[in-house]
C-alpha positions in Angstrom: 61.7 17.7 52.1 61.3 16.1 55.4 62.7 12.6 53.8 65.3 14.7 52.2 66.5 16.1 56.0 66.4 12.8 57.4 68.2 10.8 54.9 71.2 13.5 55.3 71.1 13.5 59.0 71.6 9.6 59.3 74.2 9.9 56.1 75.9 12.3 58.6 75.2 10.3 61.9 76.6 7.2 60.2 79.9 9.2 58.4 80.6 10.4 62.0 80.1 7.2 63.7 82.6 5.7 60.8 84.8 8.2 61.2 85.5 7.9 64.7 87.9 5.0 64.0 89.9 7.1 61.6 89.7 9.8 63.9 88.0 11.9 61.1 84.4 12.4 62.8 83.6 15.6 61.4 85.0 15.1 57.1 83.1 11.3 57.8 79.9 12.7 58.5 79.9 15.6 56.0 81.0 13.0 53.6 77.7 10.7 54.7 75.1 13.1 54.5 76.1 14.6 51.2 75.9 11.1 49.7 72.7 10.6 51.7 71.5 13.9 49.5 72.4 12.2 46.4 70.8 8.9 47.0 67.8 11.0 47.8 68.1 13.3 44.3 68.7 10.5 42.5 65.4 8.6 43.6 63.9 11.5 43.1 65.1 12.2 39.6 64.1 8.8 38.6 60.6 9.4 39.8 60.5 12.0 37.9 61.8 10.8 34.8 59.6 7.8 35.3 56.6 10.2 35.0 57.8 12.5 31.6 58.2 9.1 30.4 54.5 8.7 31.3 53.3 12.2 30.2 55.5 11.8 26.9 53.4 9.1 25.7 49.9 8.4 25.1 49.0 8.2 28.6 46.7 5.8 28.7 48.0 3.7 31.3 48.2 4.5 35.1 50.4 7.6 35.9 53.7 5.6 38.0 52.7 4.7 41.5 54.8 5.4 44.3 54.8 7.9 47.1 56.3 11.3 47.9 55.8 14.6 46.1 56.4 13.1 42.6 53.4 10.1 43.0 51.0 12.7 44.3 51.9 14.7 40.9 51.1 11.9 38.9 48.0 10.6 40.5 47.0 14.2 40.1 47.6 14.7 36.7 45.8 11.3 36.1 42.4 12.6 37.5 42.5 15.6 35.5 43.5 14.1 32.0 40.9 11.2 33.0 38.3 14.2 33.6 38.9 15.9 30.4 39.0 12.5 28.7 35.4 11.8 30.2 34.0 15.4 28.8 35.7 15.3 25.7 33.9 11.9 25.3 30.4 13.2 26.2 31.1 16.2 23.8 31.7 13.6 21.1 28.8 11.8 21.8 26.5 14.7 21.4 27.9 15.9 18.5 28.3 12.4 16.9 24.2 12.6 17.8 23.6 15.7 16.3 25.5 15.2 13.2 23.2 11.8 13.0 19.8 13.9 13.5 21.0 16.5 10.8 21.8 12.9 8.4 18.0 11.9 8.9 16.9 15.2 8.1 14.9 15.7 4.2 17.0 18.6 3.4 20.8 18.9 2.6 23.0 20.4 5.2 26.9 21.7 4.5 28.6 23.1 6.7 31.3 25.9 5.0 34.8 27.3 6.2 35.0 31.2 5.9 37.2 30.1 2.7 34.1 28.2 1.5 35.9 24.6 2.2 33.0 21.9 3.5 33.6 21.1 6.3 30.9 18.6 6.9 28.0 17.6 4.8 24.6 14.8 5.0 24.5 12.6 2.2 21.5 14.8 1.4 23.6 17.7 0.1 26.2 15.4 -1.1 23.3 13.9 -3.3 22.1 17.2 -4.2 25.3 18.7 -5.4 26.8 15.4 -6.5 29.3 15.0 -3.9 30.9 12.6 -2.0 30.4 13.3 1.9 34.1 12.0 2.9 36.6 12.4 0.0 35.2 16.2 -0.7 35.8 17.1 2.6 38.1 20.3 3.3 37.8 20.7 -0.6 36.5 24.5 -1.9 33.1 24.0 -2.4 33.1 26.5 -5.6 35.8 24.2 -6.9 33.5 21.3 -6.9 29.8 22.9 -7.5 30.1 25.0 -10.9 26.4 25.7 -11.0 27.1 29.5 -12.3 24.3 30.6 -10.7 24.8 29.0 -7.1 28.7 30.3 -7.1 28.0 34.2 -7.7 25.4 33.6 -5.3 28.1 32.1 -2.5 30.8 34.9 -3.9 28.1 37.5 -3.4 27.5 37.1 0.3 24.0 38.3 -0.1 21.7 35.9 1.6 18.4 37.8 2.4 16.5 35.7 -0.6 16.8 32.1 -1.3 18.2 30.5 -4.6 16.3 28.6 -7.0 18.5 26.1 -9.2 16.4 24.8 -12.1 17.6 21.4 -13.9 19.6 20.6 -10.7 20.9 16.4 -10.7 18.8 16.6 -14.4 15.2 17.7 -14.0 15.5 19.0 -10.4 14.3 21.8 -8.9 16.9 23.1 -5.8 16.2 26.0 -3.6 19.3 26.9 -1.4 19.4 28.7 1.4 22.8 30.1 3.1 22.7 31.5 6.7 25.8 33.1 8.3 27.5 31.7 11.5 30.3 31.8 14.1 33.6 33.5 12.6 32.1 33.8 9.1 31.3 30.2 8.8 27.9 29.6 6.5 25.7 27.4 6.7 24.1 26.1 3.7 20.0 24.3 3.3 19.6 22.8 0.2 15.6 21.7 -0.7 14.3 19.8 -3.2 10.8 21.5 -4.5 11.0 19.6 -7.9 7.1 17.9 -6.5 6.1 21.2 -5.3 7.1 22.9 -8.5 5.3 20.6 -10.5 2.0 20.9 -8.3 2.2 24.5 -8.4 2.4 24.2 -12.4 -0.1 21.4 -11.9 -1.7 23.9 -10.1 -2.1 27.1 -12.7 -3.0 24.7 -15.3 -5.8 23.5 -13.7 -6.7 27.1 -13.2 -6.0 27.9 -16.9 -7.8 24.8 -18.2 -10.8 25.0 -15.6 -11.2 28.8 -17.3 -10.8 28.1 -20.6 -13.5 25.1 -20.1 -16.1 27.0 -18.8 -15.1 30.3 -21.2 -16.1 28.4 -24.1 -19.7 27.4 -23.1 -20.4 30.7 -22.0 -19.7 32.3 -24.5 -21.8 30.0 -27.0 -24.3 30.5 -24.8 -24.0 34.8 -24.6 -23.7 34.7 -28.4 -27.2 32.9 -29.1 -28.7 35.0 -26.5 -27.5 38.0 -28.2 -28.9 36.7 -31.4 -31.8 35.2 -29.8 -32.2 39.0 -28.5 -31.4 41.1 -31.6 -32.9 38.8 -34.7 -36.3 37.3 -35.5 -35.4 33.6 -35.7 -37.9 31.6 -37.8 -39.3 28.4 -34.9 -36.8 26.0 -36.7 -34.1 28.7 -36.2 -34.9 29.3 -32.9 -35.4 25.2 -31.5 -32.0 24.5 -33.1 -30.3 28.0 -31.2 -32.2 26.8 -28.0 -31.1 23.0 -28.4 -27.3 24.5 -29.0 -28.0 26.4 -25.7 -29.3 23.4 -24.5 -25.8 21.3 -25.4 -23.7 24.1 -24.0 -25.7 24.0 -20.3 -25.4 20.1 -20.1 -21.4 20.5 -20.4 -20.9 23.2 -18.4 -23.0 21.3 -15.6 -21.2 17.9 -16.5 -17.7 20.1 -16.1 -19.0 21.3 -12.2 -20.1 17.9 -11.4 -17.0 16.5 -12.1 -14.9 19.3 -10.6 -17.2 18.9 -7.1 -16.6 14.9 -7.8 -13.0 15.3 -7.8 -13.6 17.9 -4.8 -14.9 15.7 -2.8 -12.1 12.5 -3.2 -9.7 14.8 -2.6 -10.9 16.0 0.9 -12.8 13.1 2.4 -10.8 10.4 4.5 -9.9 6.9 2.8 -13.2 4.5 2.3 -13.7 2.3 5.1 -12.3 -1.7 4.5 -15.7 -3.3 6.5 -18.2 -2.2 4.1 -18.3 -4.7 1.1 -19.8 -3.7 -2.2 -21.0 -6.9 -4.4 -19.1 -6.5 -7.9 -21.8 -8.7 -10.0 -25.0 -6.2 -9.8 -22.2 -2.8 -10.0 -20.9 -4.5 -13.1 -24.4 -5.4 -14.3 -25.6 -1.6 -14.0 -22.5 -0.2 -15.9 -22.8 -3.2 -18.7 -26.4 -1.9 -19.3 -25.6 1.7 -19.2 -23.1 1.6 -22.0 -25.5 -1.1 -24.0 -27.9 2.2 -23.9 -24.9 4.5 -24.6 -23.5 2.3 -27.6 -27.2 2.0 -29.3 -26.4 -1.3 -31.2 -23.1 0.8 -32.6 -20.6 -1.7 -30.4 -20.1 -5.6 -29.7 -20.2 -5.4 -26.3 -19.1 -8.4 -23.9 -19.9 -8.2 -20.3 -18.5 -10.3 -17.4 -20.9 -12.7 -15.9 -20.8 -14.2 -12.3 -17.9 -13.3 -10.6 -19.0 -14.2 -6.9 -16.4 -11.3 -6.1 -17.1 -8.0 -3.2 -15.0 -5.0 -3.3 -14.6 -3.1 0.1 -15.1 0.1 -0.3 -17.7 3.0 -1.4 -20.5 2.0 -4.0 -21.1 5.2 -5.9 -17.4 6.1 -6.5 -16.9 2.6 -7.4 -19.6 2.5 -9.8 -18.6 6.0 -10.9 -14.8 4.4 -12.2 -15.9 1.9 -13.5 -18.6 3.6 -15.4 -15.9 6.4 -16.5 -14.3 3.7 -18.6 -17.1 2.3 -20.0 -18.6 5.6 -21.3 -14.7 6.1 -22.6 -14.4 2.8 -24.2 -18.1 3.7 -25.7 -17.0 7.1 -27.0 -13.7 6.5 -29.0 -14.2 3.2 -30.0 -15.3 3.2 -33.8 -18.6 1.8 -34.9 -18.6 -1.9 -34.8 -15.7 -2.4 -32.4 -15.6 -5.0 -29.4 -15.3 -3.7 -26.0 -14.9 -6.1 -22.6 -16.3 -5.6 -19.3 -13.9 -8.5 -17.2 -12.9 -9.0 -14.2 -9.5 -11.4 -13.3 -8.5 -12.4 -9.9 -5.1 -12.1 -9.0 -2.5 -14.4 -8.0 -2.0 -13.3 -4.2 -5.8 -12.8 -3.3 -6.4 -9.5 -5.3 -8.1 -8.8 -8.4 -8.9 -6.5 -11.0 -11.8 -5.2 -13.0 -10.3 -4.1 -16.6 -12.1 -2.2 -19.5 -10.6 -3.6 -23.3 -11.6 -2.5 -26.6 -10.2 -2.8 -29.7 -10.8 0.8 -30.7 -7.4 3.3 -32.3 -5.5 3.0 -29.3 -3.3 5.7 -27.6 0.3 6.3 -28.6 3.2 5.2 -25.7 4.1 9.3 -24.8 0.5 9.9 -24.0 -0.2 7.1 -21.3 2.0 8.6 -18.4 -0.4 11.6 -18.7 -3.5 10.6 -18.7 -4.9 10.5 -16.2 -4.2 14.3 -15.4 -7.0 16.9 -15.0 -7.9 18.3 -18.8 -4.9 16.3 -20.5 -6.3 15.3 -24.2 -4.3 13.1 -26.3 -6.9 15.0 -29.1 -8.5 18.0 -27.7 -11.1 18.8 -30.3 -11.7 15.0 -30.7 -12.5 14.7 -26.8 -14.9 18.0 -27.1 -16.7 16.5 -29.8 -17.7 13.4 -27.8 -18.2 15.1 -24.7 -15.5 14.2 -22.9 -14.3 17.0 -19.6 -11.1 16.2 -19.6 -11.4 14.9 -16.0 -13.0 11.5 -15.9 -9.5 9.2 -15.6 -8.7 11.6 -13.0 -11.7 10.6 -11.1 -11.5 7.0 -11.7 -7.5 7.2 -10.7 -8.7 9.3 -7.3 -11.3 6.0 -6.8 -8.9 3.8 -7.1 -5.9 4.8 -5.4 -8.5 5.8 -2.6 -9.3 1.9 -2.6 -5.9 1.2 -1.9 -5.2 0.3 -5.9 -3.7 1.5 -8.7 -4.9 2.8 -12.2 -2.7 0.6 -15.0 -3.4 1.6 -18.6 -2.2 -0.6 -21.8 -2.3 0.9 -25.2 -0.5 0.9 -28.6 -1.8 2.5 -31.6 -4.3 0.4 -33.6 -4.3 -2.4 -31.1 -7.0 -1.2 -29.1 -6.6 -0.5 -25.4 -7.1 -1.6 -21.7 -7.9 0.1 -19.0 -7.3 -1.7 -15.1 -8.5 -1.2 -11.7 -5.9 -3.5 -9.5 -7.1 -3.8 -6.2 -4.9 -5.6 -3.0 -6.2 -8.4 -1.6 -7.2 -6.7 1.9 -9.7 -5.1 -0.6 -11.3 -8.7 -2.1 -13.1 -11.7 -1.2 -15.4 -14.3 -2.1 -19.5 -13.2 -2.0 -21.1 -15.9 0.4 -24.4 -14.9 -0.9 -25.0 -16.3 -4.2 -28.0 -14.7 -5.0 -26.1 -11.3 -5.4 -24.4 -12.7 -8.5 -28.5 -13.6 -9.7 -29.8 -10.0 -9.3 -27.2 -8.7 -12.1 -28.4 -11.5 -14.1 -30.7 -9.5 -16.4 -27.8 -6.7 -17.5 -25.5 -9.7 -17.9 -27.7 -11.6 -20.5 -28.4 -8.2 -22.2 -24.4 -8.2 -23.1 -24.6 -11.8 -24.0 -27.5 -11.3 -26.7 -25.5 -8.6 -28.3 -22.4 -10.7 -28.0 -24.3 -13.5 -29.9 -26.0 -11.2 -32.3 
């Protein structure tokens, strides 16, 4: 404004002064400071138009410098775009941080329209409900998830319980949960409880199994106590009744010491790897207790000096170990061959492996072995006095040990049982005279081996 007055009052002063020659002071000067206005205006309009031209494009740049009315606009408008530009950028950042906590989360999260299109989904969900996190977005979720169940569930709007999708991505379990937000958008949880679905299975089984286990003992045993009670046995009637009572008590006994055995891996913290257990006298005392088990019945071959230790716990060592040996002992037919061996491995490891040349175990049966109570032949296993539990203990041992139960078998080729342990676990006995003590159990398998 002020420029504005002064440029017309020196466009006026000058037409006057001008117009004093033609004698025309007074049309001269109104004829100066009206073109004085217009210079003004027009400086002003290109200001102006210089700054739409700003605000029109991307406005990335500098708003136009300059000064007056107009320059202050733009430097102005400059701070404030720049401001939003700085919070918009620290809002991104947060969510770009959230979105990348909810992507490292275990569970699948989509985030639904109130039209049920995804909005946004971690590769969790997309792997869950077999989508793709960046070419399904804005897409109808129903459209693209035709699990019957899990639409009538969405359309339904009823999300007090969860929902269970059984034979989800194959043999998954899913359990989805939907929770309402903002303007009716939904947010959807999706869980995978296939493992704890299994363990809860794993779970009544046991229960079932452990029942059924015990149920049968006992009630051999009330039965000859009934008749024991009610009946005048003859004394041959009555030893055999008593020696069948006898049979029952042993298994039931054997059943809770190997239930408290498998107890007591489960809930006591991983052996210690600075207390080291020499391998030559453990597999000495298990060669000798299945020579006594076998009664001349087997070939037996035992492993002589192996100058090895194991780190770990004796007793549940010698307690896997032993497990296979009985095994090997009770299902291998008269006059089979079964090997006590140990083999080191190639990167400072080992293992200690059980082979027999026995019926062997058909290929469906070995991933299930080692579960509590499975029997490839349940009345077979009863009738050499298996439980049901004794790979489960010596796969507890071992894992425990930091190793791994392997099992090899194919029908009528015998099998082999291994305990592979890591290296941290093995190393070289300096004490030689360890290897002499088991000395006497190891010739005992040699003699039979040579008979």
């Amino acid at each position: 404004m002020v420029l504005a007055v002064l440029a017309t009052a020196l466009g006026g002063w000058l037409g006057y002064y001008l117009g004093h020659w033609l004698n025309l002071q007074h049309l001269a000067a109104a004829i100066g400071a009206g073109c004085a206005v217009m210079l003004v205006v027009m400086l002003d309009s290109i200001r102006a138009h210089r700054l739409m031209n700003w605000l029109r494009g991307d406005a990335s740049g500098p708003a136009p410098r300059g000064v007056g009315l107009w320059a202050e606009l733009g430097y102005r408008m400059e701070r404030g775009l720049r401001d939003r530009e700085r919070v918009a950028d620290r809002e991104r950042l947060s969510l770009e941080q959230f979105l990348h906590a909810i992507e490292a989360s275990p569970n699948g999260v989509m985030l639904l329209d109130a039209q049920d299109h995804i909005q946004w989904c971690n590769s969790v969900a997309a792997d869950h409900f077999s989508l793709d996190p960046n070419r399904d977005r804005l897409q109808r979720v129903t459209n693209l998830v035709r699990y019957p169940a899990f639409v009538t569930y969405l359309q339904a709007g009823q999300f007090a319980q969860p929902l269970t999708l059984s034979n989800a991505r194959g043999k998954a379990t899913l359990q989805v949960i939907v929770r309402v937000y903002g303007e009716q958008n939904r947010l959807v949880l999706s869980l995978d409880i296939t493992d704890r679905e299994r363990a809860e299975a794993m779970r009544r089984d046991f229960v079932a199994n452990v029942s059924h286990e015990i149920r049968t003992p006992l009630t051999v045993l009330a039965g000859f106590i009934e008749t024991m009670a009610s009946l005048n046995l003859t004394e041959a009637e009555r030893k055999r009744v008593l020696h069948l009572m006898q049979q029952q008590t042993h298994r039931m006994q054997t059943l809770v010491g190997d239930l408290l055995t498998l107890a007591q891996l489960e809930g006591s913290p991983r052996p210690a790897a600075d207390h080291w257990v020499a391998l030559d006298p453990l597999l000495g005392r298990v060669g000798s207790d299945a020579i006594a088990l076998s009664a001349g019945r087997h070939q037996i071959v035992l492993e002589r000096m192996t100058g090895v230790e194991i780190a770990g716990v004796e007793t549940e060592l010698l307690s896997a170990v032993a497990n296979l040996m009985s095994n090997a002992v009770r299902y291998t037919p008269e006059g089979g061959r079964i090997e006590l061996q140990w083999r080191p491995g190639a990167e400072g490891g080992g293992e200690i492996a059980v082979v027999d040349n026995g019926p062997g175990i058909a290929r469906e049966h070995l991933p299930r072995l080692s579960e509590r109570f499975y029997r490839v032949d349940g009345s077979r296993s009863r009738d050499t006095g298996g439980t049901g539990l004794g790979l489960s203990i010596v796969k507890h041992v071992v894992q425990r040990h930091g190793g791994e139960l392997r099992i090899d078998s194919e029908v009528g080729q015998g099998s082999r049982f291994r305990l592979v342990f890591p290296a941290a676990r093995v190393r070289r006995s300096d004490d030689p005279a360890l290897g002499e003590e088991s000395a006497p159990a190891l010739l005992a398998g040699s003699d039979k081996e040579a008979a």
